[in-house]
N, C-alpha and C positions, 0 to 999 in steps of 0.2 A: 854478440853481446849477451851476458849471462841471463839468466833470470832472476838473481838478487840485483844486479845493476839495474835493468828494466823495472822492477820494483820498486827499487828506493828511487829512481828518476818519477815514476806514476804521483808515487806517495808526495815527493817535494810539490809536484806540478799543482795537485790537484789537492792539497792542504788546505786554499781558502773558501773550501767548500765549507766548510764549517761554516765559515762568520756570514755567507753570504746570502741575499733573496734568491729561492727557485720558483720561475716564474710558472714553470708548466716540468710535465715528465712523461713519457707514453713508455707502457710496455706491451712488448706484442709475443704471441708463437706463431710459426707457420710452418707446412708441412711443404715439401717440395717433392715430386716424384719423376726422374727423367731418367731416360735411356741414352743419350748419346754424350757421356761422361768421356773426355781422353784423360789417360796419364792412370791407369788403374782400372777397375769395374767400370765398364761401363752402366751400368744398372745401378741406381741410387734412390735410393730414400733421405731428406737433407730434414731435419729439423731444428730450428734457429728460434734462438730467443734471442730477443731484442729489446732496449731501453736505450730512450734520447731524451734528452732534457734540456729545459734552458735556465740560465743563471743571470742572478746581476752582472758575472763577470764574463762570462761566455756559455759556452753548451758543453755538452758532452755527448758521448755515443759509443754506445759498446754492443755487440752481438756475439753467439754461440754457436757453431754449428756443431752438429754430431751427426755422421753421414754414416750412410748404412750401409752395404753392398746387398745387391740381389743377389747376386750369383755366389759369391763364394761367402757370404755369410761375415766379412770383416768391417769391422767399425775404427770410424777415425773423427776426433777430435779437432777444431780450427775454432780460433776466437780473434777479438780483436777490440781493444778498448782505446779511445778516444776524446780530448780535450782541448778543446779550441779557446781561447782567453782574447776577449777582444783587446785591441789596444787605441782603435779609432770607432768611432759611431758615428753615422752620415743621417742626415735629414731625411726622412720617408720616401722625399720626392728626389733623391739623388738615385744615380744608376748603379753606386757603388755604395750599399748600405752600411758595412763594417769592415774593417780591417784585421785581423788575427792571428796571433803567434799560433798554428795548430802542430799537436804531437800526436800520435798512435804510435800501440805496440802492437806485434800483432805474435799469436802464440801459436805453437800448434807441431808440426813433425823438427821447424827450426823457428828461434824465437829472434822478431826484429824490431829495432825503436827507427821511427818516423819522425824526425820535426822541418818545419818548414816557417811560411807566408802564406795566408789566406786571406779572399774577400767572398764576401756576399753581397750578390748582385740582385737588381733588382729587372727582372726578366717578365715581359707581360703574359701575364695568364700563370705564373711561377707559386707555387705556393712559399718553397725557397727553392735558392740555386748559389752554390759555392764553388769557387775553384781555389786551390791550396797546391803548395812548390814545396815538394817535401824533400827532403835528404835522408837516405835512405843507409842504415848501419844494419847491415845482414847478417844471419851466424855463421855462413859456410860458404856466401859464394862473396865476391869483391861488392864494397858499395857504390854507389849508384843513385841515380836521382828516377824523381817521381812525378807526375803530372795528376792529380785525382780532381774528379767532377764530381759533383752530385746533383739531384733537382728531383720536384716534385712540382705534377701538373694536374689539377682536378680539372674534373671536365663533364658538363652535360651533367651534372647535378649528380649523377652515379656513378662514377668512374674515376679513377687515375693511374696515370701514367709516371712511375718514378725509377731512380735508378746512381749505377754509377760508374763512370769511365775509372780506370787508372792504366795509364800508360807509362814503363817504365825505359830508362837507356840502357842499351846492352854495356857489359864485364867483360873484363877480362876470361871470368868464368863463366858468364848466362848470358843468353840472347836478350834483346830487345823484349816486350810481352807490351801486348795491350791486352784488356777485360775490360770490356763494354756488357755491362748485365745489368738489366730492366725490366722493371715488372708492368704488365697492364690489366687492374684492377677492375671489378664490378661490383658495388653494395651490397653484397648478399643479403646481407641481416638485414639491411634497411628495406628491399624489395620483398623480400620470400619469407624473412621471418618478423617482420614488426619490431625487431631490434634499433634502437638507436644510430644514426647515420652513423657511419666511420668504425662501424664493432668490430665486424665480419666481412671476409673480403674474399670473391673467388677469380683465379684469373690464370693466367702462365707469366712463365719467367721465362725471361731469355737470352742467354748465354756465347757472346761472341768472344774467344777467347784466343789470339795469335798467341803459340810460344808459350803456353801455359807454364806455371812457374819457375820461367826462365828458359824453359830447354826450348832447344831449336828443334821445329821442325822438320821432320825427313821422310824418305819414302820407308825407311827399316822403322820408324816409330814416332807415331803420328800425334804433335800434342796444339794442334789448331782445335779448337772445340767448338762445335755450332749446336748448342744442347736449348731444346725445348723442355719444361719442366711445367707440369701441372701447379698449381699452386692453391692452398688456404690458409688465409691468417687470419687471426683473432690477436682484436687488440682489446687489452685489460679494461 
């Protein structure tokens, strides 16, 4: 799908932003530094910004990556922008808080539109947690469906643990992939610098990755990824 199409689908979606209440908005950066990258350098530097918000009508969420190579010195660009519209609203005390038409696009070496069915569940100790049934319109390999998770768990007054699955069906042209990556977070600014709980955050990321964008793994070129990555974010 082109990039004028994926834009004027963004632009319709997300048009009643204008008239609408925003209830909250976060922005964040975060540095990531890991060695055990497949499909390219292995040696990385990842820097990612990030904004999520919520709406009378739904949320949104979009981030930035700009990955850095150690070794050979080459840089690459990956983003991804996000709009979920509720269309049901459940009671506090229900299991299944909303119901939601969700879309993404996602940009970067090929540009793809996501739309599906989402909920958000209510998960004990959750701070939220979503699962979304997406259909998946690819630029260069067959489409395909999609399974995506996400969730947040604060914990012990310092800490969280958040993250997110997407598990896709293999093509005609690409294998099967799952990307299971989660971060586990520690207060920094709140402990060591007197900063406001939630500022500053030091922790690792962790990157379980089958069949990394699509390609199948093999013993001639390896794209299973099991990447440890330092991590510090700072949120606005």
């Amino acid at each position: 799908m082109s990039k004028k199409i994926i834009a004027a689908l963004l632009t319709a979606l997300v048009a009643p932003v204008a008239s609408a209440e925003m209830f909250w908005s976060d922005t964040s950066w975060t540095l990531l530094r890991g060695s055990d990258y497949e499909v390219g350098d292995d040696e990385k530097f990842v820097y990612t910004l990030e904004n999520a918000s919520g709406h009378s009508w739904g949320s949104t969420f979009l981030f930035f990556d700009r990955l850095s190579n150690v070794n050979d010195g080459g840089h690459e660009t990956y983003g991804e922008v996000g709009a979920n519209f509720d269309i049901v609203k459940m009671d506090k005390g229900s299991f299944v808080n909303r119901i939601f038409i969700g879309t993404q696009a996602e940009f970067g070496p090929e540009d793809n539109f996501l739309y599906g069915v989402g909920a958000g569940l209510n998960i004990p100790g959750a701070k939220f947690f979503t699962v979304t049934l997406f259909k998946r319109n690819n630029g260069s390999v067959d489409n395909n469906n999609q399974v995506t998770l996400t969730w947040a768990f604060p914990f012990g007054g310092n800490f969280q643990y958040d993250g997110f699955l997407d598990a896709t069906d293999s093509s005609d042209n690409a294998a099967s992939s799952t990307n299971f990556t989660s971060q586990l977070k520690w207060d920094l600014g709140k402990n060591a610098l007197s900063m406001k709980p939630g500022k500053l955050w030091l922790g690792i990321e962790y990157v379980y990755w089958n069949n990394k964008f699509g390609i199948e793994d093999s013993p001639a070129f390896n794209t299973d990824e099991r990447n440890i990555n330092l991590l510090l974010k700072w949120h606005m």
